[in-house]
ROBADREN-241679 format. One record per residue (C-alpha): residue in three letters; x, y, z. Coordinates in steps of 0.001 Angstrom, whole numbers, plus 500000, padded with zeros to 6 digits. Layout:
alaXYZ/...
This chain:
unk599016774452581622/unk599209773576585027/unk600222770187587123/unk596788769820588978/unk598704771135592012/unk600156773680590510/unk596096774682589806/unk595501773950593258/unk597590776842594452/unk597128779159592188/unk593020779087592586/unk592701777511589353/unk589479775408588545/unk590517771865588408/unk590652770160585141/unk587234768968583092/unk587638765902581849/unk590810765069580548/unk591634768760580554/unk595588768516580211/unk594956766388577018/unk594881768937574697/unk595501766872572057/unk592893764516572702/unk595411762623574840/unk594904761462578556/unk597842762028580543/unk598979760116583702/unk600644762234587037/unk603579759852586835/unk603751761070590553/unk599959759957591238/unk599500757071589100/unk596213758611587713/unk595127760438584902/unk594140763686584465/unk590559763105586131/unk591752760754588766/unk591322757847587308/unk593534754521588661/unk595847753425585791/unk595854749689586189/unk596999747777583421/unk597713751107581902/unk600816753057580664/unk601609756064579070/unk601033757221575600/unk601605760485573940/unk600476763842571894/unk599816764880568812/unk602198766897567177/unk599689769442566321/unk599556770075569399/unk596272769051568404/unk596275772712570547/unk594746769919568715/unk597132770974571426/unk597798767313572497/unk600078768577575306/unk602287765564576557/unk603138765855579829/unk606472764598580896/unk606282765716584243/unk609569765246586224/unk606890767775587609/unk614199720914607766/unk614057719194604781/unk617202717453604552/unk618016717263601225/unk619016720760601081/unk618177722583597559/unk616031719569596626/unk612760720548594591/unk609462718360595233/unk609317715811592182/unk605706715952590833/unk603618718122592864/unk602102721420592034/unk605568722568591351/unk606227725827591565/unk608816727483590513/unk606095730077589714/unk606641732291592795/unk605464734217594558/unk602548733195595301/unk600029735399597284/unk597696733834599732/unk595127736361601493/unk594147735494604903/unk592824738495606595/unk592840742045606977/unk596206743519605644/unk598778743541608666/unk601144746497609651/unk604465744956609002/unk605995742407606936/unk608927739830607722/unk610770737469605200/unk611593734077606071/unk614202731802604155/unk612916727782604306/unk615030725919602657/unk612637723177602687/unk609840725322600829/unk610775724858596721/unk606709724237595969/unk603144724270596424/unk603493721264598518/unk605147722854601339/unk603336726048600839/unk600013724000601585/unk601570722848604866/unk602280726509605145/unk599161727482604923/unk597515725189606773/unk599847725814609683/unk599612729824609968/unk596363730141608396/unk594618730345611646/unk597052731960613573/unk595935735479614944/unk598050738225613559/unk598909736836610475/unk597901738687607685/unk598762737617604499/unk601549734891603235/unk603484735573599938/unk605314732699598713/unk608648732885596834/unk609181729398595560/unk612761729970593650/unk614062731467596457/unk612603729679598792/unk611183732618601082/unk608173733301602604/unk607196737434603390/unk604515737269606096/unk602552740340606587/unk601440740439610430/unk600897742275613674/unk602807740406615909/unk605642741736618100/unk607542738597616938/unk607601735961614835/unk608832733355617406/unk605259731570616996/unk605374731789613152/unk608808729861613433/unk607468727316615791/unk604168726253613742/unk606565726172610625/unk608799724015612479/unk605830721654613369/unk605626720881610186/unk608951720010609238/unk610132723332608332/unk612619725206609379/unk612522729199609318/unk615334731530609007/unk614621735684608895/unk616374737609606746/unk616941741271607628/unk618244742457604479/unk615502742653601168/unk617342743454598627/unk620194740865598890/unk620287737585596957/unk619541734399598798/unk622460731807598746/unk621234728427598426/unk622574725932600829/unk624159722922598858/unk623721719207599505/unk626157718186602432/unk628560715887601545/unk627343713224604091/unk623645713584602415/unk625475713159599245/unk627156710360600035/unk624500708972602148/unk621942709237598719/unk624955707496596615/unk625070704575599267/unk621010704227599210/unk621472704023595748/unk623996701371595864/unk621618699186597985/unk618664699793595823/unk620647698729593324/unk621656695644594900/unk618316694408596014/unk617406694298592696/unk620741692636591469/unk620061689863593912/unk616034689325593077/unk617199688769589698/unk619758686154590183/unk617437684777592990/unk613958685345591137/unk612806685807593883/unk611664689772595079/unk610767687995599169/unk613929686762599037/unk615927688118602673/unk619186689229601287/unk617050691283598367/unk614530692324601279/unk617412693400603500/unk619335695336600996/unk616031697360599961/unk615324698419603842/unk619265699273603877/unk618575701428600891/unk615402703057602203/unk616717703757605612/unk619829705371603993/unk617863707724601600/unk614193707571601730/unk613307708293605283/unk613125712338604596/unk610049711325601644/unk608548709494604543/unk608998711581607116/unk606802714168604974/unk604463711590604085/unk603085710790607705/unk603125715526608173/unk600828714990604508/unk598787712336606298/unk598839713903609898/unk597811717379608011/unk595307715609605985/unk597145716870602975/unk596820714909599805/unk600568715675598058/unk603364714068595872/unk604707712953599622/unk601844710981600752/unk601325709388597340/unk605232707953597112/unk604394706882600727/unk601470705237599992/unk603259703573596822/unk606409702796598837/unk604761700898601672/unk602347699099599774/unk605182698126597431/unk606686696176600534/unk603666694985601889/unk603420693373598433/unk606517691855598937/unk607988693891596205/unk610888695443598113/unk613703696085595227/unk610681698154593384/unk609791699780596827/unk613599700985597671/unk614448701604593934/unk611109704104593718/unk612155705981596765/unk615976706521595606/unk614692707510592368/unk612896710034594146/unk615478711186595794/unk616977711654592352/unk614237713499591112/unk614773716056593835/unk617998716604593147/unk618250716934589656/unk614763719431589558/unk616486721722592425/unk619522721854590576/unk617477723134587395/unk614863725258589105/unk618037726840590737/unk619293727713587173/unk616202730010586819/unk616811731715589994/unk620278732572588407/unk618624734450585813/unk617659736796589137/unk620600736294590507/unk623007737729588029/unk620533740976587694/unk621040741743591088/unk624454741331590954/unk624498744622588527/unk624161746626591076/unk627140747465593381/unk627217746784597075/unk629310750035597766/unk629676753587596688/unk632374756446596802/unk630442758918598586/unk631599762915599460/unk632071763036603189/unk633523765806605226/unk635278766793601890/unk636802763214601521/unk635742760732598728/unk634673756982601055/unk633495753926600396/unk629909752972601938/unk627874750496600978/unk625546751452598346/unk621857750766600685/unk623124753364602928/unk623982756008600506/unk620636758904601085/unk618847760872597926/unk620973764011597840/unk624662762311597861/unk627036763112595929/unk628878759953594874/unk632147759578592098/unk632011756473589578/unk635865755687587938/unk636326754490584532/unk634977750956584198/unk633018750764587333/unk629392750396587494/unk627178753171588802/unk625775752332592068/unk622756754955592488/unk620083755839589943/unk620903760093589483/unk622313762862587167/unk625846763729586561/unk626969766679588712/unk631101767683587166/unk632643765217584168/unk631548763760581026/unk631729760098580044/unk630114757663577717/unk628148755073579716/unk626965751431578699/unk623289750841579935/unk622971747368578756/unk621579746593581819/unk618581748944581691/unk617692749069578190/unk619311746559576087/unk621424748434574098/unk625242747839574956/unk626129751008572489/unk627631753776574972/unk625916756715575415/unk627260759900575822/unk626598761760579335/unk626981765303580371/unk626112766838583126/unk622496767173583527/unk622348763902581942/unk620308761047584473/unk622044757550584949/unk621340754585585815/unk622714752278588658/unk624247749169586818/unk625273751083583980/unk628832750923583732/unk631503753721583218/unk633082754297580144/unk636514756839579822/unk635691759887582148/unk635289760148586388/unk632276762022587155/unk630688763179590122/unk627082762315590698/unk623857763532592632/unk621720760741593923/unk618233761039592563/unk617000757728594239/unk617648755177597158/unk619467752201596164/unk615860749957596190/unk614196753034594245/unk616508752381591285/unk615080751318587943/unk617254748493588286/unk616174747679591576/unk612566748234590159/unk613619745861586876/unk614717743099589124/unk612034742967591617/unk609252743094588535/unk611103739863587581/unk611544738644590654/unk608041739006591612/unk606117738795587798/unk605075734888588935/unk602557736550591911/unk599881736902588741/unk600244733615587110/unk599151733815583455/unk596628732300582424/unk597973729077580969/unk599486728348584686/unk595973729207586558/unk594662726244584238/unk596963723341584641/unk597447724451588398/unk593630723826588433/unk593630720603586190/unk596646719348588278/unk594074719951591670/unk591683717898589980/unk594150715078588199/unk595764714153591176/unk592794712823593416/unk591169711729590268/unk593840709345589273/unk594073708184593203/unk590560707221592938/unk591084705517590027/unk594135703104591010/unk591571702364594353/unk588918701360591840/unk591153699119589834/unk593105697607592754/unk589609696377594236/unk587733695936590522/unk589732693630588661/unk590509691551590939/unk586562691043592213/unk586177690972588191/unk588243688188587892/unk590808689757585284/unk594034690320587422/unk594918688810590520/unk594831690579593757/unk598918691151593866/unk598750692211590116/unk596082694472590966/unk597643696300593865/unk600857696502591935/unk599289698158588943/unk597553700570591157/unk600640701143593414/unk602397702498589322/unk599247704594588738/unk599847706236592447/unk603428707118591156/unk601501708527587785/unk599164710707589867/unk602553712820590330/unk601745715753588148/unk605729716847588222/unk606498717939584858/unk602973719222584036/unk602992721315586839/unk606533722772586289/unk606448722643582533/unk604665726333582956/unk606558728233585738/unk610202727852584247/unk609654728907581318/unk607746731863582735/unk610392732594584733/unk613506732283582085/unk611349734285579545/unk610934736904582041/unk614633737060582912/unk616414736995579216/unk613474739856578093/unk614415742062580752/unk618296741847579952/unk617272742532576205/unk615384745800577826/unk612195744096577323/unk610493744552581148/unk607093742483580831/unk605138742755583925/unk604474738314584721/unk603087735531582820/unk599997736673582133/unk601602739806579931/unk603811737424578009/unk600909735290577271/unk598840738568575744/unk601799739264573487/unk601859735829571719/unk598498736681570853/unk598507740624569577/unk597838740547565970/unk597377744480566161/unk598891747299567504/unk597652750866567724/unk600354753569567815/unk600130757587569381/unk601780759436567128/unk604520762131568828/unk607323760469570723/unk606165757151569367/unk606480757466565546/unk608090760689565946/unk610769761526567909/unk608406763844569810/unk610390767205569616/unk609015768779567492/unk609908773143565946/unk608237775757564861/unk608953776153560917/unk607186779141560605/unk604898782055561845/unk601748783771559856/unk600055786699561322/unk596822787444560424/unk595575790296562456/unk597196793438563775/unk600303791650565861/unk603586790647564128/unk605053787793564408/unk607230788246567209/unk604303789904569533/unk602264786062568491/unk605298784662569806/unk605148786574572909/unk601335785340573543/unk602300781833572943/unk605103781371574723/unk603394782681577793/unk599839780139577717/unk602646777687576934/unk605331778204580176/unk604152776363582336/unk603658773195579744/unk606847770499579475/unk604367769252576305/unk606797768622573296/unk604522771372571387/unk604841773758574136/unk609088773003574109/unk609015774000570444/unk607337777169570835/unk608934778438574111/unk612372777647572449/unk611353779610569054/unk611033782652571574/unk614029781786573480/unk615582781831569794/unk614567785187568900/unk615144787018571945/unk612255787766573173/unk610581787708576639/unk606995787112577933/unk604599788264580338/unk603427785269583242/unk599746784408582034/unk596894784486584608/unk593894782316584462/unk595630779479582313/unk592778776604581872/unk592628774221579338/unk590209772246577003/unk590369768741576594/unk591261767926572873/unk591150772090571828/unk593641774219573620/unk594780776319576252/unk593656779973577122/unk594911782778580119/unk595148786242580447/unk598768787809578861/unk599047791519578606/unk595458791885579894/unk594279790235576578/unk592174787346576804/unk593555784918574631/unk593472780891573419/unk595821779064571384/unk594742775394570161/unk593533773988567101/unk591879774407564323/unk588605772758566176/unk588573775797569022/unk588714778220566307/unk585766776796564542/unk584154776570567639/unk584842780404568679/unk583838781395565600/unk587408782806564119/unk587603779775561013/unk587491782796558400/unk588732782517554492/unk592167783235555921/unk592595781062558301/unk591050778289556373/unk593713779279553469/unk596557779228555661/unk595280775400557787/unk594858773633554301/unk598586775322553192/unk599964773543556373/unk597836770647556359/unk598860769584552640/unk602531770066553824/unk602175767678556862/unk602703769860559404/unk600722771248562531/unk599169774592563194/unk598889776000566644/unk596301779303565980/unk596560782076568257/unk592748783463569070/unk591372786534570691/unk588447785718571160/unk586519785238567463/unk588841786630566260/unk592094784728564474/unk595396786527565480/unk597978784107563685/unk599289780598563089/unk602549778919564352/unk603196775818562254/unk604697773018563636/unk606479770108562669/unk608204766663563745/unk610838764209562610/unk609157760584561822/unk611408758085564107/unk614495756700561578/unk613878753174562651/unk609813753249562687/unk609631752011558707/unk611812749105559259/unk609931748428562517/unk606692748635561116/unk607763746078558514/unk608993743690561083/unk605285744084562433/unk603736742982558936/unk606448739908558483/unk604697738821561977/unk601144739108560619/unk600809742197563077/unk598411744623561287/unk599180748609562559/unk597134750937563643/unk597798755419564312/unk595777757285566355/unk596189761305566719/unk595001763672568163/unk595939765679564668/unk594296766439561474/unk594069763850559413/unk596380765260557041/unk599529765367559470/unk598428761515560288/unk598750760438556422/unk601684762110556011/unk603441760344558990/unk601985757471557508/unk603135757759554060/unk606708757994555627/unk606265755011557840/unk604277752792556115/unk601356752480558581/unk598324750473557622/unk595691752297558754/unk595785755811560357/unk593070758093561921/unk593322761649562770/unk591698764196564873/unk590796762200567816/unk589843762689571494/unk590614760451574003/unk587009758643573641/unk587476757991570468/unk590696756506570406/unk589019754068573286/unk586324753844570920/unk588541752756568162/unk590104750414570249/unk587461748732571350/unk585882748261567795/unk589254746033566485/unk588413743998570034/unk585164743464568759/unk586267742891565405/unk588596739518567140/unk591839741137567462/unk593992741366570646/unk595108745039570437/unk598197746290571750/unk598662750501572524/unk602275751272572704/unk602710755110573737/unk605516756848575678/unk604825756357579462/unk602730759649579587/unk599369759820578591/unk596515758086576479/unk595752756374579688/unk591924755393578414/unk593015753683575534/unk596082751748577567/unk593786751017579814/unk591302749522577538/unk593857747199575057/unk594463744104576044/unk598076744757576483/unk599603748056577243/unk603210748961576429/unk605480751712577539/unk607839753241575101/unk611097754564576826/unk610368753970580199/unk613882754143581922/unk613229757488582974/unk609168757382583371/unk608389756483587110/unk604760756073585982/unk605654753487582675/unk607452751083585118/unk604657750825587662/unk601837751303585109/unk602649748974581955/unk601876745821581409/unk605130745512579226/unk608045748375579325/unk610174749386576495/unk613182750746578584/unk614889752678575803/unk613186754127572339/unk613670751195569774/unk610774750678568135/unk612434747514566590/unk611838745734569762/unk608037746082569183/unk608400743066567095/unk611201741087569086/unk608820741498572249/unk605735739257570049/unk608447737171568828/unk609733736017572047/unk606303736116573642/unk605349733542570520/unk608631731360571351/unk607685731152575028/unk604298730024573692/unk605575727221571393/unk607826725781574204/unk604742726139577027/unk602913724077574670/unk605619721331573707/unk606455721278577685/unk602537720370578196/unk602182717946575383/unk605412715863576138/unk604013716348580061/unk600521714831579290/unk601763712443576559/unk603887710899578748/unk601285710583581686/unk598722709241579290/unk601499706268577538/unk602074704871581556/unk598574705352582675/unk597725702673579893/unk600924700742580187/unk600105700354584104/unk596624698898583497/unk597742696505581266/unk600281695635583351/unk603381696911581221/unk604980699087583383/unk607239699084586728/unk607157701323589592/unk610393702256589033/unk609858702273585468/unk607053705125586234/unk609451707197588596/unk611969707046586037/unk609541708492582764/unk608505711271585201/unk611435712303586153/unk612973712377582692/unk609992714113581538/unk610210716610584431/unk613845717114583539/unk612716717151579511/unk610555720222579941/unk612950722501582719/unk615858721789579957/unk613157722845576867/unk611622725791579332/unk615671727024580428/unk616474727361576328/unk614631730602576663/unk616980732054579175/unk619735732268576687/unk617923735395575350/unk615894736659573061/unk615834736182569510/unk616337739008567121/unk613024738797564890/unk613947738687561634/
């Protein structure tokens, strides 16, 4: 029952196959990220045991072992509030630098980006962060002076930020830009007052009052237009351009200064709501707290929290928050960990006990050890999963970003073809004509279908992971609308995965204390929930044991060593059938246990059956109410155990699982989970952060239960549990199915809306301003309908 390096030193064999699953369960180094054979755990997380041990042994282990309108998002673009974004450009460079633009709130800028360093020796890989408008460059270049300058060249400017972990502030709008924008406005406004009253759009007071208006406000849209047209860049920049000077060309100038101000609008109004989701970020990282009380020289003083080592020994007061992820050292105190998990109920802390940075204080001052760095806390971890989750767009954002690619130059074609068509055809005349075209231009704009996706991504992402719901990115959330089953390990999912020996038979010439003995010693070197049970029944009586020599183990069957210069195995029921030691006795006693629901552990010498330990574990208090939750959704639930099938029904029975299956190895719970793929369902596996790693690997979505304190949950699941409520099984589908409903709605109202002007402009119906207007409404329609899911998540009922 070794770690693997544990074997390593000792001369041990390494493990076959999925040797440390005992219980038919794979398990995960949480210190390696692989599983037992070496295996990369991807989209995998943990799982758990059996509580037979499934010795069936099912040994768990839980080893410890300058754009000028500051803020101002692009109005119709390829939005993208989805950051980051990740753009490869070469082989992987040494070090990494992060840049704050101010101008870069989209895809539109990030192509400029792009196009700027792509070819720039050094430069390794770009990685955009759209809410917060940086850019991390991974290069090999002594500086970045030449990064800056290219950025600058087009329009950009570039600002390096030293510190990672901080929040970046957000320049506001400067009062003379605001004022400048209200005065453009005011012009606009007037040039079409005075065509009116005129009739007359050529007129030169309506004419001057339009340039007035566009000089005043629109000559930043411009400005990028001719860097779009210079960088052969086909954006929402060059299209209002295009629109805006052919407007005036047309003679139309109130339509050509009202579009621009509009636009100008538009910016405003979207950075102001984009900037609302990168609150939801903002107010996780403000959990954590900039300083500590650190030990020094014998003296308690205040240091700021990044510079506080592993090791420390820091003191949290009543009511503050603790700043460093470790375990209490002197004091007692009930903590709130509402941050981590979701659960604002205090828990009670000893020392011993782990917290966690964020959590706040309750009654008591204790004195902590540091156990982390202040960016290797799980709440450092939590808040960079949401702050990076957009870097694998899900799947519904991969297709509109590529039907926005392909709408935009389509719908540019088009307004060419009808500006030249009907006019040759004889149905429009050659000003009506250009106008129309000049509206479908504005249409082209694929604003609020672009960003209907992103920010709602983004606020789903930020309200789950204050309701302890940590889901890995889009593409997660999206698999969890669809899960209509989920497959469950048994110990420390449906149990609470501690489980005791109830009783001890001996069959042979050793008594029961002497079995004990035996156990306890192929067991020490196990932290396997199974292994607990019987080193503490030992511990309980008294009794010592000898260290065991040549400990290997059997995938699915048991353990066996060397203790007391006996050659001896303990496992399950299938190792003594397979040794030869299932006699009329040891059947007897198995079926006794097995119609009682509990485990056996048998103790072997080689055929020969020297006694039973029978085992046994609580069934969760919450799992029947969660499981019901699950069938109200439509959810259909699956178990699958290492254990005899008659421990599985009876943990059924309690919980009121649909369908249960017993007695499994790790291939055949990947083989069951593949046949309910096959059969149309999208499977979830929800284990414990430890093991089944095959069949976590293999469902389409993967979820960690009580993964605060598993190293390899947070970095392996596709969606982390951080406490042990199984009740949030069914709020995580639930919310995953509201984020669904509003992504859909968002596109709908996004593509409705295109589709009602794109027929009102060739019939002549509709205005360019008119067209600037819908899209920005709609634009703001869908952030407002995408930011209702920040609130937080719903309770499913």
């Amino acid at each position: 029952m070794f770690h693997p390096a544990q074997r390593k030193r000792r001369g041990l064999a390494p493990h076959a196959g999925h040797a440390s699953c005992r219980g038919g369960e794979g398990k995960p180094d949480p210190r390696t990220k692989d599983d037992c054979c070496g295996h990369k755990l991807e989209a995998a997380l943990p799982a758990q045991p059996s509580a037979a041990h499934d010795h069936e042994h099912g040994h768990k282990h839980d080893h410890d072992h300058d754009h000028q309108h500051a803020g101002q998002a692009c109005s119709g673009h390829d939005h993208g509030a989805e950051a980051p974004r990740a753009v490869s450009l070469g082989e992987g460079g040494r070090q990494q630098a992060r840049l704050h633009i101010q101008a870069m709130d989209c895809p539109t800028e990030a192509k400029l980006i792009e196009k700027a360093l792509g070819g720039m020796t050094g430069v390794a890989a770009l990685e955009f962060n759209f809410i917060e408008r940086v850019l991390l460059v991974r290069h090999d270049l002594p500086n970045l002076d030449g990064v800056k300058q290219a950025i600058a060249k087009v329009g950009m400017k570039a600002v390096e930020l030293t510190d990672a972990s901080a929040p970046v502030e957000q320049p506001k709008a400067s009062r003379r830009g605001n004022w400048l924008l209200a005065l453009s406005g005011l012009a606009a406004a007037g040039s079409e007052g005075v065509a009116w009253l005129s009739g007359a759009d050529q007129g030169w007071g309506s004419a001057a009052l339009a340039l007035a208006s566009i000089l005043l406000g629109g000559i930043p849209t411009l400005k990028k237009g001719w860097i779009a047209l210079s960088t052969r860049t086909l954006n929402i920049h060059f299209l209002m351009s295009v629109a805006v000077i052919g407007a005036m060309l047309i003679g139309q100038w109130p339509e050509a200064a009202m579009v621009l101000f509009l636009f100008a609008i538009a910016e405003r109004l979207e950075a102001m709501s984009l900037a609302r989701a990168g609150e939801a970020v903002k107010a996780l990282m403000s959990l954590a707290p900039e300083t500590a009380w650190l030990q020094s020289g014998g003296e308690w003083v205040e240091r700021p929290a990044a510079e506080v080592a592993p090791g420390s020994r820091v003191r949290v007061r009543p009511g503050e928050r603790v700043p460093l992820d470790g375990r209490i050292d002197q004091g007692h105190s009930a903590f709130n960990e509402a941050p981590i998990t979701g659960e604002s109920l205090p828990v009670d802390k000893s020392p011993g006990d782990a917290v966690f940075a964020g959590s706040i204080n309750g009654s008591g001052v204790v004195e902590v050890l540091t156990t982390a760095a202040a960016n290797g806390s799980v709440l450092a971890r939590i808040i960079d999963t949401v702050r990076n989750a957009q870097a694998s767009k899900a799947p519904t954002q991969r297709f509109i970003d590529r039907f926005a690619s392909i709408y935009t130059p389509v719908v540019l074609v088009a307004a060419l073809l009808f500006a030249v068509a009907t006019p040759l055809l004889g149905w429009l005349s050659w000003h009506e004509a250009i106008y129309n075209a000049l509206v479908m231009l504005v249409i082209a704009c694929p604003c609020a279908l672009v960003i209907a996706t992103p920010v709602t991504v983004v606020s789903a992402l930020a309200s789950a992971a204050k309701h302890g719901l940590l889901i890995k990115g889009g593409a997660p959330l999206e698999t969890a609308a669809r899960i209509d089953a989920v497959c469950f390990d048994k110990t420390g999912t449906l149990t609470e995965g501690e489980p005791q020996v109830t009783g001890v038979v001996a069959l042979a010439d050793a008594d029961q204390d002497q079995l004990l003995r035996w156990a306890a010693a192929l067991d020490a070197h196990s932290t396997h929930p199974l292994a607990k049970a019987v080193l503490a029944a030992a511990s309980a009586r008294g009794l010592s044991w000898p260290e065991a020599e040549q400990v290997s183990e059997q995938a699915g069957r048991g353990v066996s060593g060397l203790a007391d210069g006996r050659k001896l195995a303990l496992g399950s029921s299938r190792l003594a059938r397979e040794q030869g030691a299932l006699n009329e006795a040891l059947q007897a006693e198995l079926s006794r246990l097995e119609l009682a629901g509990q485990g056996a552990l048998v103790l072997l010498e080689g055929e020969r059956a020297l006694g039973v330990i029978a085992v046994a574990d609580r069934v969760r208090a919450e799992a029947p109410a969660a499981l019901r939750q699950l069938a109200k959704l439509g959810v259909a639930t699956v178990m699958l155990s290492g254990d005899n099938q008659q421990v599985v029904q009876a943990v059924a029975a309690q919980t009121g699982i649909i369908e249960a299956h017993g007695g499994l190895l790790p291939e055949d719970k990947l083989e069951r989970i593949i046949r309910l793929q096959s059969s149309g369902k999208t499977v979830a596996m929800v284990g414990d952060g430890v093991n089944d790693a095959p069949a976590l690997a293999r469902a389409d979505l993967g979820i960690a239960m009580g993964a605060a304190g598993s190293d390899s949950a947070l970095e392996t699941a596709g969606v982390a549990l951080m406490d042990d409520k199984l009740a949030k099984l069914a709020d995580l589908i639930s919310h995953a199915r509201r984020t669904a409903q509003v992504l859909k709605v968002n596109i709908a109202v996004a593509l409705l809306t295109k589709l009602v002007f794109f027929a009102l402009a060739m019939f002549g119906l509709a205005s360019l301003w008119m067209a600037v207007f819908a899209d920005v409404g709609t634009s703001l329609v869908v952030i407002a309908n995408g930011l209702r899911l920040a609130r937080g998540v719903r309770k499913a009922e």
